[in-house]
N, C-alpha and C positions, 0 to 999 in steps of 0.2 A: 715877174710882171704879169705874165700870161696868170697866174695862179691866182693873182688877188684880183684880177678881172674878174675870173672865171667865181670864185667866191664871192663877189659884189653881185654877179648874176645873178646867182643862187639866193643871195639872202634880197635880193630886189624881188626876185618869183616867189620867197617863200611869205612875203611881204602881202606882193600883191592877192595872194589864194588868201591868206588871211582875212585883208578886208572885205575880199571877196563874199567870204564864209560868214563873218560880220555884218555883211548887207543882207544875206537871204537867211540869219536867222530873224533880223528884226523885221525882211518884209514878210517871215512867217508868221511873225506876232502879231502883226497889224493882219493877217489873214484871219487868225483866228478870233484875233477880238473886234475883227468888223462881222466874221460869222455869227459871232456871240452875240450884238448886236442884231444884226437880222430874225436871229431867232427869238428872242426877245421881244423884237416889233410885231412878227407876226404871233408869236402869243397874245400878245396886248391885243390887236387884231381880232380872233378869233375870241376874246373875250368880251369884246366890243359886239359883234356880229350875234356873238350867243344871246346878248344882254336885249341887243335890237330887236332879235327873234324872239326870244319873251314877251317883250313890251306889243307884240305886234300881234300873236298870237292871245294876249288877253283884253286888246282892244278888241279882235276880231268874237271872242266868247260875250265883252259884254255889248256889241252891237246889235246881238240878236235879241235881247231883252228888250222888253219895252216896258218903261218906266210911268205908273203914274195913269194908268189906262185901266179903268174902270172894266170886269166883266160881265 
């Protein structure tokens, strides 16, 4: 009696580490592709910002012209 208790233990612990190990490789997954995600964003971002920075800097080159002014 003692023995198949003792066996039902064993295979309830060997159970429980399993799911265990089941949960933190899939909260690994969701780490790494929320990382992937983020990196991602901020790419976009910085593509963004680059694109601003152009547009800003060739507004700023044709402001100093002056158009249409007779010397």
């Amino acid at each position: 009696m003692r023995s198949v208790r003792d066996t039902l233990a064993v295979a309830a612990c060997l159970c429980a580490l399993g799911v265990g190990a089941a949960g933190c490789s899939s909260t690994q997954e969701k780490a790494a592709a929320q990382q992937a995600e983020s990196a991602q964003i901020l790419k976009e971002r910085a593509e963004r910002q680059k694109a601003k920075k152009a547009a800003k800097q060739k507004r700023k080159h044709d402001h100093g012209k002056q158009k249409g002014k007779a010397k």
